[in-house]
C-alpha positions in Angstrom: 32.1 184.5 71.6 33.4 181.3 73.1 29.7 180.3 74.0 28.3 181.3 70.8 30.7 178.6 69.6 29.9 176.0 71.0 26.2 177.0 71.1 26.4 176.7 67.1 28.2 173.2 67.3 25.5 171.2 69.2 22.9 173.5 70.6 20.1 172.4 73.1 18.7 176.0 72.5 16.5 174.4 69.9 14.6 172.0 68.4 16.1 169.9 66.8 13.4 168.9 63.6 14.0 170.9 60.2 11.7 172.7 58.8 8.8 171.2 56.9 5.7 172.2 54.8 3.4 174.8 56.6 5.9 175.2 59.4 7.1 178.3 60.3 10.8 179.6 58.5 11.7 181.8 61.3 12.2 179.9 64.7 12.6 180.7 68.1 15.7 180.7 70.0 15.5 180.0 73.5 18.1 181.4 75.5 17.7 182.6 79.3 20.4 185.7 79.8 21.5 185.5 76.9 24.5 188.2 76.6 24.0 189.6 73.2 23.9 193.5 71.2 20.6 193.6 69.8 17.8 191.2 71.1 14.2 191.0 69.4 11.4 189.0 69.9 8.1 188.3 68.0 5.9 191.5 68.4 2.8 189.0 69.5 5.4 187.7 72.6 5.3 188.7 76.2 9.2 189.3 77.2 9.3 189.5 81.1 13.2 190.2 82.2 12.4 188.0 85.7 11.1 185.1 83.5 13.6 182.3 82.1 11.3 180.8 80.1 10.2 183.9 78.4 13.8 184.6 76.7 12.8 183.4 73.5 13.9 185.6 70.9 13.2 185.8 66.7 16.9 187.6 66.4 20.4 188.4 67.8 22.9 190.4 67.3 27.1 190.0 68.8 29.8 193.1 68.8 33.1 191.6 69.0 34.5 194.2 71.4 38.0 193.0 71.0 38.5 194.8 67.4 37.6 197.6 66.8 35.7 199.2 65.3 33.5 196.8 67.0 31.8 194.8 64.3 28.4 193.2 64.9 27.2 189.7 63.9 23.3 188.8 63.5 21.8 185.5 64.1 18.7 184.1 63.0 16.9 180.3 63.9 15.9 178.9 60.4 14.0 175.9 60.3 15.2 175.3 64.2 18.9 175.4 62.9 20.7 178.5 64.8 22.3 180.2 61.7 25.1 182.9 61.8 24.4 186.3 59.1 26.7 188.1 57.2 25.7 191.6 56.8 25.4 192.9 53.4 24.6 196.2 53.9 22.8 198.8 56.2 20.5 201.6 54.9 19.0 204.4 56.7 15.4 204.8 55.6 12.6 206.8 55.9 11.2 204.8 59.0 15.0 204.3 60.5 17.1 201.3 59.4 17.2 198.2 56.4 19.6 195.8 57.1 20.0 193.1 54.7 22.2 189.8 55.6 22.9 186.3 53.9 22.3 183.2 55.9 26.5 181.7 56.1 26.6 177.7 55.3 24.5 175.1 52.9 20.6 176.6 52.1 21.8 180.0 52.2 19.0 182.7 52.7 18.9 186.2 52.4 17.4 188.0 55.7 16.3 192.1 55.8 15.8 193.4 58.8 14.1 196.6 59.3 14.1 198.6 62.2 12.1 201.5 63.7 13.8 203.0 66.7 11.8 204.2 69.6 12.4 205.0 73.0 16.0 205.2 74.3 17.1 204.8 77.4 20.4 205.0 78.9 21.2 201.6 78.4 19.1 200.4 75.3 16.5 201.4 72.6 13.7 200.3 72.1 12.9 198.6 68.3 10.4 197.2 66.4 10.2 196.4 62.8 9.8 193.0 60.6 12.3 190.3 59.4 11.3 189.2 56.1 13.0 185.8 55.1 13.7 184.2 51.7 15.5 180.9 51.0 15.5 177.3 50.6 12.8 176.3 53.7 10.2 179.1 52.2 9.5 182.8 53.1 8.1 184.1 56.1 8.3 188.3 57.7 7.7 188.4 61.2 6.7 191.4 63.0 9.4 191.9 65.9 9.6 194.3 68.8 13.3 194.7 70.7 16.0 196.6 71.8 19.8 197.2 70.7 22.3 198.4 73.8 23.8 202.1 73.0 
């Protein structure tokens, strides 16, 4: 979690312009290997594990595996500010899984995730879902595709 840190305090992972009328809410974060729970990207974007500059991702998750039981932290690029989430709750639905999380910090926003799980493997499953996005830089859902480790 050390890196998160200091990724939050000054990151070069993005850009640094806020957001601004007919800009997208939902920015991407680029981060090559990054080492993280949950990783999805926008379900239009062509992930390539061998490509650097293709590790550009719509949302994160962290498990803090030093306290049990193991809580997980989602992260989110609004208006190309890296923003931690505080999860609110987590629903099992019809289709698989509604998350819903509040933005920490100034121009809060409220974040719901929802997640379709596909195939699993023996080290991930596969996701894909939306992230719908409300708050002070607009409202935006993305359509994401992804996978969580197991």
């Amino acid at each position: 979690m050390k890196f998160l840190a200091r990724a939050l305090a000054g990151s070069a992972l993005l850009a640094a312009a806020p957001a601004a009328a007919n800009q997208p809410v939902v920015t991407d974060i680029h981060w090559p290997h990054i080492d993280s729970y949950c990783t999805f990207w926008r379900k239009d974007h062509g992930f390539n594990f061998n490509d650097p500059e293709s590790w550009r991702f719509v949302f994160f998750t962290q498990k803090d595996s030093l306290h049990e039981p193991y809580p997980e932290t989602g992260f989110i690029a609004l208006g190309h500010q890296l923003r931690q989430l505080e999860l609110v709750s987590a629903t099992k639905v019809e289709t698989g899984e509604e998350r819903r999380y509040r933005s920490l910090g100034a121009s809060q926003h409220d974040v719901v995730v929802t997640m379709t799980a596909g195939e699993a493997g023996t080290e991930s499953t596969g996701y894909t879902g939306t992230i719908a996005v409300a708050g002070p830089y607009g409202s935006e859902t993305v359509a994401f595709q992804g996978d969580c480790g197991v």
